[in-house]
SEMIDREN-80794 format. One line per 4 residues: their letters; for each residue x, y, z of N, C-alpha, C. Coordinates in steps of 0.02 Angstrom, whole numbers, plus 50000, padded with zeros to 5 digits. Layout:
BEGIN
a> X,Y,Z,X,Y,Z,X,Y,Z ~ ...
***
This chain:
BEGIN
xxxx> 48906,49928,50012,48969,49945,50042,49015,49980,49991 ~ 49029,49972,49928,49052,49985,49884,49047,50013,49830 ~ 48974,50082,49846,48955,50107,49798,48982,50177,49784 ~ 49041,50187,49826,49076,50233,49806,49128,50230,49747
xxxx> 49160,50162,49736,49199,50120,49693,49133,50141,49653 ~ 49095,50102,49621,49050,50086,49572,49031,50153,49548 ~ 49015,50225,49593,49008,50257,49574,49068,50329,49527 ~ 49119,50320,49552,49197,50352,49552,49242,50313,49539
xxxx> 49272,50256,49545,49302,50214,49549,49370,50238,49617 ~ 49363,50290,49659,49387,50289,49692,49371,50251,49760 ~ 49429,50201,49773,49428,50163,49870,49410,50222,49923 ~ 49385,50202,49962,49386,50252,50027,49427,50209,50082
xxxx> 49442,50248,50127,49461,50199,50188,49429,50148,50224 ~ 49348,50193,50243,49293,50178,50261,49302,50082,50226 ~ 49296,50072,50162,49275,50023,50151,49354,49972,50154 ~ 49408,50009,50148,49459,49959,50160,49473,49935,50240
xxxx> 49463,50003,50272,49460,49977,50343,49420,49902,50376 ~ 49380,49878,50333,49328,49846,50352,49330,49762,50294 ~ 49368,49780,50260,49407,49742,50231,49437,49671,50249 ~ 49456,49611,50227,49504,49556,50278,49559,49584,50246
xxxx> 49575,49601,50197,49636,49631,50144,49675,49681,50212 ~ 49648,49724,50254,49664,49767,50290,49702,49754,50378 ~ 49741,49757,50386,49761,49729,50464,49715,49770,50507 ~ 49710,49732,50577,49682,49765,50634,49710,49842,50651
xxxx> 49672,49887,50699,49675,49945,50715,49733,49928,50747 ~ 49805,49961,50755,49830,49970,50794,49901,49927,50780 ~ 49882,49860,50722,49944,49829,50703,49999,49862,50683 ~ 49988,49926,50628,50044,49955,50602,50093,50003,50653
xxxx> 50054,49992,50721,50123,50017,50779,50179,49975,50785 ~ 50134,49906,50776,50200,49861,50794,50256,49854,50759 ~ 50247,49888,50692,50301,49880,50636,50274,49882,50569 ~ 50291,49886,50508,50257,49871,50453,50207,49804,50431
xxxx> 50171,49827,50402,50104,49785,50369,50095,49828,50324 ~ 50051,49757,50253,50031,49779,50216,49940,49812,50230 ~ 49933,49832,50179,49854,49845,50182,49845,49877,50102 ~ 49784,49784,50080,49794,49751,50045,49688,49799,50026
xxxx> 49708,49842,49973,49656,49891,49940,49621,49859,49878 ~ 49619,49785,49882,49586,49749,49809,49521,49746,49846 ~ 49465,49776,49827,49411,49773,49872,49369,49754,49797 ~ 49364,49718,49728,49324,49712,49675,49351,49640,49664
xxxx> 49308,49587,49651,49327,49518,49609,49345,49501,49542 ~ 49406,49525,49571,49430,49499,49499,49490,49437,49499 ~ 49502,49391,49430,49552,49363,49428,49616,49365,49430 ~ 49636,49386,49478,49708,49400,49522,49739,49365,49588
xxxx> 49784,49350,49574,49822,49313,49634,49898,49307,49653 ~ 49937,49384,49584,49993,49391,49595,50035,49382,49683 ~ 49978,49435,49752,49972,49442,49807,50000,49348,49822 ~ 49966,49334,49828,49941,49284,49866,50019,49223,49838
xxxx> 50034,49221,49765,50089,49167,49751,50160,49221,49763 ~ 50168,49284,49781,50229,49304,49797,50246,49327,49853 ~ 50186,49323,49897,50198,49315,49955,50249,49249,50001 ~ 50317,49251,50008,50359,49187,50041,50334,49168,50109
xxxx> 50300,49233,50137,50283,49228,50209,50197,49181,50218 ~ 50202,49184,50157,50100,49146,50139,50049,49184,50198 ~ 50069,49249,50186,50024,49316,50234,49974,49328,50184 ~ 49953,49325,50118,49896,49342,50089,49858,49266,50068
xxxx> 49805,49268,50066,49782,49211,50044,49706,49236,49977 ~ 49706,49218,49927,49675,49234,49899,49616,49160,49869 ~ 49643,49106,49866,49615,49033,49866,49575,49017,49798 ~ 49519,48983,49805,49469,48947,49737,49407,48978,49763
xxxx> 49387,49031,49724,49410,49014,49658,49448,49093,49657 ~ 49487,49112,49604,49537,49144,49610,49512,49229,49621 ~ 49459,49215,49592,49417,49294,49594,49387,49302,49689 ~ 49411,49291,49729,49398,49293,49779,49440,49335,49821
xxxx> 49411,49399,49849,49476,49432,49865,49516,49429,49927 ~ 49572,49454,49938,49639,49429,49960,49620,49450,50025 ~ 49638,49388,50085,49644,49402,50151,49728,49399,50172 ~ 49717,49446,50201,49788,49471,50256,49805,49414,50309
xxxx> 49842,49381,50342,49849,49375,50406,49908,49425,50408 ~ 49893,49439,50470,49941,49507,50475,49976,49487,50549 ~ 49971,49419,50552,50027,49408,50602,50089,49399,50565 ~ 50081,49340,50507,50144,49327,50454,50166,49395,50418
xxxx> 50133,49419,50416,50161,49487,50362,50200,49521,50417 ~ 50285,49526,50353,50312,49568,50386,50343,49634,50369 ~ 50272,49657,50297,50277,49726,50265,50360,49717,50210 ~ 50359,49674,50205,50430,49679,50152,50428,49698,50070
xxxx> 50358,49700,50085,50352,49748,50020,50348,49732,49956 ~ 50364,49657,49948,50335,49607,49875,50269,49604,49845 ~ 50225,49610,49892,50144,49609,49865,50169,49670,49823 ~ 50178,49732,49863,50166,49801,49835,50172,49792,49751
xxxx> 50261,49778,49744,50273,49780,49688,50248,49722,49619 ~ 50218,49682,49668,50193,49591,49611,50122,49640,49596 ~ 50066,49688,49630,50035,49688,49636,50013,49754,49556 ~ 49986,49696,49503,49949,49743,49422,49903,49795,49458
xxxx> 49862,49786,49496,49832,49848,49506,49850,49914,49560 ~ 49895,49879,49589,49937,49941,49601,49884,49950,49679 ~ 49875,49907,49711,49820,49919,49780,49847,49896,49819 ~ 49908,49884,49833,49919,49847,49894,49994,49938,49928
xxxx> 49998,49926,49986,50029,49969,50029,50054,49961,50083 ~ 50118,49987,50116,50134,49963,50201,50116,49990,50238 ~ 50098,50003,50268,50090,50051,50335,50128,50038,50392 ~ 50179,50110,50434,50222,50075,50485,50194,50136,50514
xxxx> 50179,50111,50580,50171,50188,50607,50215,50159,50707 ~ 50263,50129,50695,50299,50088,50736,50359,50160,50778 ~ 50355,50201,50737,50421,50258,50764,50389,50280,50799 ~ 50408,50323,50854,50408,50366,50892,50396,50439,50841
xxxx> 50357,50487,50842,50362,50576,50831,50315,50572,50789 ~ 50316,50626,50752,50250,50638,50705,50230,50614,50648 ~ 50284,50570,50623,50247,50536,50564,50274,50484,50566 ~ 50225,50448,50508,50224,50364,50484,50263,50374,50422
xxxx> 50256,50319,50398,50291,50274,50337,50231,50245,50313 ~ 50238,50262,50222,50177,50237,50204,50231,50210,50143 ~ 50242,50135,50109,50262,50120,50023,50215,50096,49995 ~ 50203,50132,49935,50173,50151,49887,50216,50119,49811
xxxx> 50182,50070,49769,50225,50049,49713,50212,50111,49664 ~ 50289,50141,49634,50282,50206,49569,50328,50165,49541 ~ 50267,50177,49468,50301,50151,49382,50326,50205,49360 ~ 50353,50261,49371,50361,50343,49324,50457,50328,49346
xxxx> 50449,50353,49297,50536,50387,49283,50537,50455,49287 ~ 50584,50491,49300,50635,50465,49366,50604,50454,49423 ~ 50636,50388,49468,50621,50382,49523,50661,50422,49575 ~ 50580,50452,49610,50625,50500,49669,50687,50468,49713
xxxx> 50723,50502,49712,50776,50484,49742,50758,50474,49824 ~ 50813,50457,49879,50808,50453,49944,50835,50519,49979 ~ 50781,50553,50031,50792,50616,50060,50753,50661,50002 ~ 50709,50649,49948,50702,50689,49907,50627,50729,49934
xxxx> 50604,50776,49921,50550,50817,49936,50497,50809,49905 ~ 50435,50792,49920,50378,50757,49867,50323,50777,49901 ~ 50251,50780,49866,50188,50789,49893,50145,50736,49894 ~ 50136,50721,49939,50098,50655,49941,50020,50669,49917
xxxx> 50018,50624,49897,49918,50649,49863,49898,50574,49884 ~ 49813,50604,49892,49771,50530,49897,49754,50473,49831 ~ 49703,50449,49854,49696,50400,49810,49651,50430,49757 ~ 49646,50496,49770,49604,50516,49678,49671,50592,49656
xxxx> 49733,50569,49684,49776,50629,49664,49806,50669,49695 ~ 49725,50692,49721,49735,50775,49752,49797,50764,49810 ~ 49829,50807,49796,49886,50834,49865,49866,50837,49917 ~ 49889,50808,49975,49863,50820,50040,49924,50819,50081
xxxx> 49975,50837,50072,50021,50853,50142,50104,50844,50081 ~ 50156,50880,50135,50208,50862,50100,50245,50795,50125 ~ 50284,50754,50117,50310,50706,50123,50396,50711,50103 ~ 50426,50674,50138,50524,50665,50123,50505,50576,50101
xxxx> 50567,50564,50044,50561,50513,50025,50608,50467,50083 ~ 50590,50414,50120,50631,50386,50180,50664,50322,50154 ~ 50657,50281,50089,50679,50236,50062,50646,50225,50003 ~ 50685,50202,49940,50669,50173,49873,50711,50107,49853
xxxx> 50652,50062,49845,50698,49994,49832,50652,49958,49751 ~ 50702,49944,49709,50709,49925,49658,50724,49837,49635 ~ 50721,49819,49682,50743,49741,49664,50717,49710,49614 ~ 50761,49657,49570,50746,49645,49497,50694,49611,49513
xxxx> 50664,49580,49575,50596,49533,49579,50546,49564,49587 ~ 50571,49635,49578,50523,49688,49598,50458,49717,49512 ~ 50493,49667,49467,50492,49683,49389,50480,49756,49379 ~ 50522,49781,49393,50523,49851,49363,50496,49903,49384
xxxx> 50437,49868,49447,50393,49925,49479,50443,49956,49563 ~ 50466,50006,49558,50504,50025,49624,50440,50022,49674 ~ 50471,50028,49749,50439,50027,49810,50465,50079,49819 ~ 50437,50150,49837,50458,50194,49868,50424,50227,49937
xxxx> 50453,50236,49997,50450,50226,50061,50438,50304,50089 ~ 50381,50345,50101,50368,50424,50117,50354,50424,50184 ~ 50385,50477,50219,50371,50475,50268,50301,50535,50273 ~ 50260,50535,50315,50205,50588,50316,50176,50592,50387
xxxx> 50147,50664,50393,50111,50665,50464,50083,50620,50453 ~ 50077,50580,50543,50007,50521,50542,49956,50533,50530 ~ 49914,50597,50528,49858,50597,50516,49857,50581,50443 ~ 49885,50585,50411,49890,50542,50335,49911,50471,50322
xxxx> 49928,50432,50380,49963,50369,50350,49903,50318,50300 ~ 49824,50320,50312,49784,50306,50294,49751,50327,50212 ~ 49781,50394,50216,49773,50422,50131,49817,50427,50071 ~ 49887,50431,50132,49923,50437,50075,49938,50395,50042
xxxx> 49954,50387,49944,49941,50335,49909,49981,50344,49833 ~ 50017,50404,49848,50056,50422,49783,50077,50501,49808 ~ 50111,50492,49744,50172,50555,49778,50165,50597,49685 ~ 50189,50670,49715,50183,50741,49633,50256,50739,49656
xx> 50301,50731,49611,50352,50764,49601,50359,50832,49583 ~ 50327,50864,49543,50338,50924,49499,50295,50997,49552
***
């Protein structure tokens, strides 16, 4: 399942879709959810103890990776930022018109501002659509890593995973 990781170290959807880390088809209409991209065993469980809503569960032994309930999750966006490897994401595709809401945790200075103009790229970089920044939140529990909130055509809410400023 995972020999695209092993071979690139890039995720595909394919294998997050299929994921427990990942909510059902169709949840992110109802409103935000995470979708939780730790698909390798490792010793991590930031997810799982900063979650207040106890929506991730990661258990014993700790290298076991993180299941979603994605009824409790209510996409607020703490995994994102608790989360060292930087794999966890919201997905809202709850609006009405042509695009979703995807937050994405960025460590870079300066942080794009709100209303700002950005290119959203996938999970190996490359650019794939433009994006408006729709919210950036900074909270000190956030340790330093911002949540920043892009809006993008839906046909991207699934790829997009970082943003080019320049």
């Amino acid at each position: 399942m995972l020999k695209d990781i092993e071979k690139n170290g890039i995720v595909k959807w394919e294998d997050v879709r299929t994921s427990r880390g990942c909510p059902g088809e169709g949840r992110a209409k109802k409103g935000p959810v995470a979708v939780i991209e730790c698909l390798q065993e490792i010793p991590c469980n930031p997810c799982e103890t900063g979650c207040r809503f106890g929506a991730i569960a990661v258990g014993d032994p700790i290298t076991s990776l993180p299941v979603l309930d994605e009824e409790k999750c209510t996409g607020c966006g703490t995994c994102v930022a608790v989360c060292p490897g930087l794999a966890i994401f919201i997905e809202d595709e709850s609006k009405d018109g042509p695009e979703a809401l995807v937050s994405i945790p960025y460590e870079y200075l300066p942080v794009p501002e709100l209303g700002a103009q950005v290119r959203a790229t996938d999970r190996s970089g490359r650019v794939i659509c433009d994006a408006k920044v729709a919210n950036v939140r900074k909270p000190k529990g956030f340790n330093k890593t911002a949540v920043i909130t892009i809006a993008v055509p839906r046909e991207f809410v699934h790829e997009a995973r970082g943003v080019a400023t320049d």
